[in-house]
Wavefront OBJ file of the C-alpha trace (Angstrom):
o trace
v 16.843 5.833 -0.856
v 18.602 2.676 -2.776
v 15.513 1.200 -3.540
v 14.932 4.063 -5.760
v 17.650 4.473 -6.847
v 17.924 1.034 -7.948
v 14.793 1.509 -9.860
v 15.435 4.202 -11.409
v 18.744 2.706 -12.849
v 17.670 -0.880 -13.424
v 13.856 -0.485 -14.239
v 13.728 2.816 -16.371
v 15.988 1.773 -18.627
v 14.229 -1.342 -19.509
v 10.803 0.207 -19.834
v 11.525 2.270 -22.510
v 9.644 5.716 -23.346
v 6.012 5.976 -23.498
v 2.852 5.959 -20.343
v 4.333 3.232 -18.890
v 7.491 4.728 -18.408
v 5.982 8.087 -17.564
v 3.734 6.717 -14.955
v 6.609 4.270 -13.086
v 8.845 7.387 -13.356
v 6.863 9.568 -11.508
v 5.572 6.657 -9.151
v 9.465 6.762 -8.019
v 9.900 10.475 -7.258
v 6.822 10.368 -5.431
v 8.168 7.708 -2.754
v 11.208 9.634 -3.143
v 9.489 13.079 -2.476
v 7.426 10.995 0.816
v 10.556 9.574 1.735
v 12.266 13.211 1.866
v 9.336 14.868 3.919
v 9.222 11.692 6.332
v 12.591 12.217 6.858
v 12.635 16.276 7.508
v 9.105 15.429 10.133
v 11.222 13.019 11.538
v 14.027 15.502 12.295
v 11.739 18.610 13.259
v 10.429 16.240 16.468
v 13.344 14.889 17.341
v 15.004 18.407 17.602
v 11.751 19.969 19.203
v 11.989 17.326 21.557
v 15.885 17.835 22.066
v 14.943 21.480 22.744
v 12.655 20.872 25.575
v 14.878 18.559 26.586
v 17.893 21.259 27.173
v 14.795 23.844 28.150
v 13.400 21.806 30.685
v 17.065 21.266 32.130
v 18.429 24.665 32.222
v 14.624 25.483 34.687
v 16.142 22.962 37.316
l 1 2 3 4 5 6 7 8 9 10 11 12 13 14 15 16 17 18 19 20 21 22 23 24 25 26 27 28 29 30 31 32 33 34 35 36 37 38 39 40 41 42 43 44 45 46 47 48 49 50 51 52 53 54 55 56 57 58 59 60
């Protein structure tokens, strides 16, 4: 997650306080917060998938 990380550190700063701030704030833990439950979908298949994998071997 460098992108958000980068803004985070490089835009936040420069914004300030206020709405603006508020609202590019939580902008960036939203894509981090998608990013996160992307990634955890992305790992329940692939070890789903691993497990019928190893089932689907130990029938033959």
């Amino acid at each position: 997650m460098a992108v958000a990380t980068g803004l985070r550190n490089n835009l936040l700063p420069w914004l300030g306080s206020g709405p603006l701030f508020t609202a590019v704030a939580y902008g960036i833990l939203y894509l981090e917060a998608a990013f996160f439950v992307a990634l955890a979908r992305a790992i329940r298949r692939t070890a789903s998938s691993f497990g019928e994998f190893v089932k689907s071997r130990n029938r033959q």
